[in-house]
C-alpha positions in Angstrom: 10.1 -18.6 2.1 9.9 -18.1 -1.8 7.2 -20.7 -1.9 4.8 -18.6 0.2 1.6 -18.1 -1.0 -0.6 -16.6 1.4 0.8 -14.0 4.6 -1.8 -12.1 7.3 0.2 -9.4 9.3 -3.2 -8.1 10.2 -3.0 -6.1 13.8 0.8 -6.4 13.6 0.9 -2.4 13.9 4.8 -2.4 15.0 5.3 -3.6 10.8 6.7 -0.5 9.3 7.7 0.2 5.5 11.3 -0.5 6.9 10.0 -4.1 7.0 8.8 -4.6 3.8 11.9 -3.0 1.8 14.8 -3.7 4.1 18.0 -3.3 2.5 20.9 -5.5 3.0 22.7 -4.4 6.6 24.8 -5.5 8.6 23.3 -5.2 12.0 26.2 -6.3 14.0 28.1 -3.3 12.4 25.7 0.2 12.6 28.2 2.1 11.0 28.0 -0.2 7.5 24.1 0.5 7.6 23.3 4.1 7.7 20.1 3.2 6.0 19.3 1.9 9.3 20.1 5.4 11.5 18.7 7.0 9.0 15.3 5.6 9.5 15.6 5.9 13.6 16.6 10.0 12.4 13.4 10.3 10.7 11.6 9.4 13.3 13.2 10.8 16.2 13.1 14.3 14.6 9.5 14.0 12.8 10.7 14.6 9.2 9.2 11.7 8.0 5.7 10.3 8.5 6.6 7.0 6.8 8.7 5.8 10.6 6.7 8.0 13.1 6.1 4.8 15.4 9.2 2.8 14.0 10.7 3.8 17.2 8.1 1.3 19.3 10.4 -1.6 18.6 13.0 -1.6 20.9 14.9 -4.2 20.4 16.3 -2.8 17.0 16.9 0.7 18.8 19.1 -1.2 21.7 21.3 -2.2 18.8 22.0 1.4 17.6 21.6 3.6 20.6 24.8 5.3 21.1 24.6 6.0 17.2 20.8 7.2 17.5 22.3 9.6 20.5 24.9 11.0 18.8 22.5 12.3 16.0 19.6 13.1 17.7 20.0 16.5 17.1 19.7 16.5 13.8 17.2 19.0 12.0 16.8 17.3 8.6 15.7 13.9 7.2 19.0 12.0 6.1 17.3 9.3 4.5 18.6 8.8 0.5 15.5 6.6 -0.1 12.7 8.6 0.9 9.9 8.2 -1.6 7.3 10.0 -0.1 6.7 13.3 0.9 3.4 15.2 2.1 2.7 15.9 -2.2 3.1 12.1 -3.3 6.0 10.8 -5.1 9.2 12.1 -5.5 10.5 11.7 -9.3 13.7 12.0 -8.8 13.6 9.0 -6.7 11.5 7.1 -8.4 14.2 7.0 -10.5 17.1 6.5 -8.1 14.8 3.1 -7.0 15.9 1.6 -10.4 19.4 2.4 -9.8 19.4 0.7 -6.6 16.7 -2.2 -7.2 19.1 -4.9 -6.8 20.3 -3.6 -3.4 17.1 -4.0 -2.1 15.4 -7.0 -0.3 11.4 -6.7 -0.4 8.5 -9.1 -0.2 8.2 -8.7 -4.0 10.4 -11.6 -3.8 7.6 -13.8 -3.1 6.4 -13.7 -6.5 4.3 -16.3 -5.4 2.1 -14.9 -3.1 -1.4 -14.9 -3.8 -3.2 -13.2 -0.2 -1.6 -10.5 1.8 -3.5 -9.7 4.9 -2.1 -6.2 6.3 -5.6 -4.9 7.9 -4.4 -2.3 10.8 -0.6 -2.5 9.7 -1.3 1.7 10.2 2.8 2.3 10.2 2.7 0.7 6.5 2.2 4.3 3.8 2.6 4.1 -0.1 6.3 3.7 0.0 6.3 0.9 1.6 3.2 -0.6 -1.0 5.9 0.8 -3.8 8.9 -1.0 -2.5 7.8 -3.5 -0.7 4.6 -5.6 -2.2 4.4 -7.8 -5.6 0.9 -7.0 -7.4 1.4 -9.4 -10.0 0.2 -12.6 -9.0 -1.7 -11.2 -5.9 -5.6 -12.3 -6.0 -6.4 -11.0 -2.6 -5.0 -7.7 -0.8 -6.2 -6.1 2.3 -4.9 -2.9 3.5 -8.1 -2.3 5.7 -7.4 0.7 8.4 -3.8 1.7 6.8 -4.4 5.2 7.8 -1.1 6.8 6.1 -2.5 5.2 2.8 -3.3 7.4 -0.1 -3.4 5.7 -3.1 0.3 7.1 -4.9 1.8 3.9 -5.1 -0.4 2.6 -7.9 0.6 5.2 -10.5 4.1 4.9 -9.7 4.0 1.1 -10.1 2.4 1.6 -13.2 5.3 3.8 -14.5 8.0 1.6 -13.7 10.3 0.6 -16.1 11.8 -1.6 -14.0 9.1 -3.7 -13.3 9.6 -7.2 -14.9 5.7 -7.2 -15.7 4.2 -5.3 -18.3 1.9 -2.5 -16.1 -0.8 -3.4 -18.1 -1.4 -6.5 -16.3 -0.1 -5.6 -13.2 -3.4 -6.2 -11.3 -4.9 -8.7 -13.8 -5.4 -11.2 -10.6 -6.8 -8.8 -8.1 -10.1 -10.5 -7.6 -10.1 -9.4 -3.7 -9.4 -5.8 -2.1 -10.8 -4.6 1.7 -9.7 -1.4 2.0 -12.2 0.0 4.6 -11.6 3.1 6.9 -8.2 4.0 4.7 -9.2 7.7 5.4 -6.4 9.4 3.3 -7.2 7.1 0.1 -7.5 9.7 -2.7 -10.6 9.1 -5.4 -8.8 9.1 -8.5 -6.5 6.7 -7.3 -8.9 4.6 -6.1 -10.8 5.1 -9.3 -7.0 4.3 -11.2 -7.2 1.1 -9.8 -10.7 -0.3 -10.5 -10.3 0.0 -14.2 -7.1 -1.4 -14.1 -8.2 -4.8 -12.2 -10.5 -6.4 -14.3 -11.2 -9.7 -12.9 -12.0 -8.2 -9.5 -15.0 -9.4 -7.5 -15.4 -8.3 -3.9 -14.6 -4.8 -3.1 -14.7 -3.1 0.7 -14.4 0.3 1.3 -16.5 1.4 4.0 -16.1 4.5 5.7 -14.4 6.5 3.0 -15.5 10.0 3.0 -13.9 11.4 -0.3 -15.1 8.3 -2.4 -18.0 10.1 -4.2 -20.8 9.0 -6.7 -17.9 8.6 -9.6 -17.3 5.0 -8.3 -20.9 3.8 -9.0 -20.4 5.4 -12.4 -17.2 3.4 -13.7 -18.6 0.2 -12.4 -21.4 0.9 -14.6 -19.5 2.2 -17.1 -17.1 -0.9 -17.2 -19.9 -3.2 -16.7 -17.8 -4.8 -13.6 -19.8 -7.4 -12.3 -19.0 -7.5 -8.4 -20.6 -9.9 -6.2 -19.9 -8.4 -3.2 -19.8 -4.3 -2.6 -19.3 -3.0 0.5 -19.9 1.0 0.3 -21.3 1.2 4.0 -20.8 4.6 5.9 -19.8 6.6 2.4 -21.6 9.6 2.9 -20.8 10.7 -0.1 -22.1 8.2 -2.8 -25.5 8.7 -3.3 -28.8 5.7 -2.8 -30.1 6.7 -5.9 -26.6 5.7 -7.5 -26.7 2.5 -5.4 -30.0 1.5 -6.6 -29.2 1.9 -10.3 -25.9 -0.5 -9.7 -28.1 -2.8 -7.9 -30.2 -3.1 -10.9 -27.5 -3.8 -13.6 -26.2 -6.6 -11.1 -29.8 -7.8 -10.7 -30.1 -8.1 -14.5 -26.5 -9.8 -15.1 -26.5 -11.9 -12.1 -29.9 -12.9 -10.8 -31.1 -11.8 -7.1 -29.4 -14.4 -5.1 -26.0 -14.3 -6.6 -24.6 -10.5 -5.4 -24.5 -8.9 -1.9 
């Protein structure tokens, strides 16, 4: 479906990373797709955060269940293309990803997608955002309750050589983002990716303890008109810091025209 233009997995929380960078396998043969085991290895012996609930779909495990049994004992993570680890991004892999990038079959084929929809998806982290998701024509993204979301893919998209667009406008058409109750979403990332989306226009991130008072300061900073702002339930970003924003919208936009 190259043509697609707007996907909603929202709620589908058995969507893993595995789903949005799948690599070509043969899943008649388990023995041709070790990328496959691997996955089932990571999860089964809690190496890998990434797959922790991979496991809930069982019609892929019936597939591979006398290979899953045979390595179920295994004390390490097998997997060649882990790209995250409890720190953030693993160079050397970041570099092994342009090595392999034609290997791999991701939704940044739909380079015409315009809305992705993955509210809940909480088994989707950053390497699956890395691998998996096309920014460059993408006007609305919503990653609303991804709990294993921090924020690390952005910089590594950014340094990318392999990316056919130049980073600069990698987010030029990011007019929409929800990402509300992503608990693990780091500040500067967050902050990385406001002054790198300049046409955006509604922003929600409610209930995000470790967005502080910096926020309100880039926006003003910027002068980034917003015309919708959801900061509910941020403890820490301050009223006094709200009411000066309001103000600058007030003057640039009139009372009626911001929420």
């Amino acid at each position: 479906l190259l043509n697609l233009s707007f996907l909603d997995l929202s709620w589908c929380q058995n969507i893993s990373d595995f789903g949005l960078y799948n690599k070509s396998v043969d899943y008649s043969n388990p023995d041709k797709s070790n990328i496959l085991l691997d996955e089932f290895n990571k999860h089964l012996n809690s190496q890998c955060r990434c797959m922790r609930k991979c496991i809930e779909q069982p019609f892929m495990l019936l597939k591979i269940k006398s290979e899953i049994e045979n390595n179920y004992r295994k004390s390490i993570c097998t997997c060649k293309d882990k790209l995250i680890d409890e720190s953030g991004l693993e160079s050397e892999n970041q570099k092994n990803l342009i090595d392999h990038a034609n290997e791999i079959l991701s939704f940044k084929n739909l380079t015409k997608l315009k809305v992705l929809r993955l509210e809940s998806c909480v088994n989707i982290s950053d390497a699956g955002l890395y691998y998996g998701i096309n920014l460059s024509r993408l006007e609305e993204l919503d990653i609303k309750l991804c709990t294993n979301i921090n924020g690390d893919f952005i910089y590594s998209l950014f340094d990318d050589e392999s990316m056919n667009t130049k980073s600069y406008y990698l987010l030029n058409n990011l007019k929409i983002l929800n990402m509300s109750q992503c608990l693990k979403f780091r500040e500067e990332n967050f902050l990385f990716i406001i002054e790198n989306a300049p046409n955006l226009r509604q922003l929600s991130m409610s209930a995000l303890p470790n967005i502080t008072n910096n926020l309100i300061d880039l926006l003003l900073k910027l002068k980034k008109i917003l015309v919708t702002f959801d900061i509910s339930f941020c403890p820490s970003i301050s009223e006094t810091r709200v009411d000066k924003y309001e103000q600058f919208l007030f003057n640039e936009l009139g009372s009626r025209e911001f929420f």
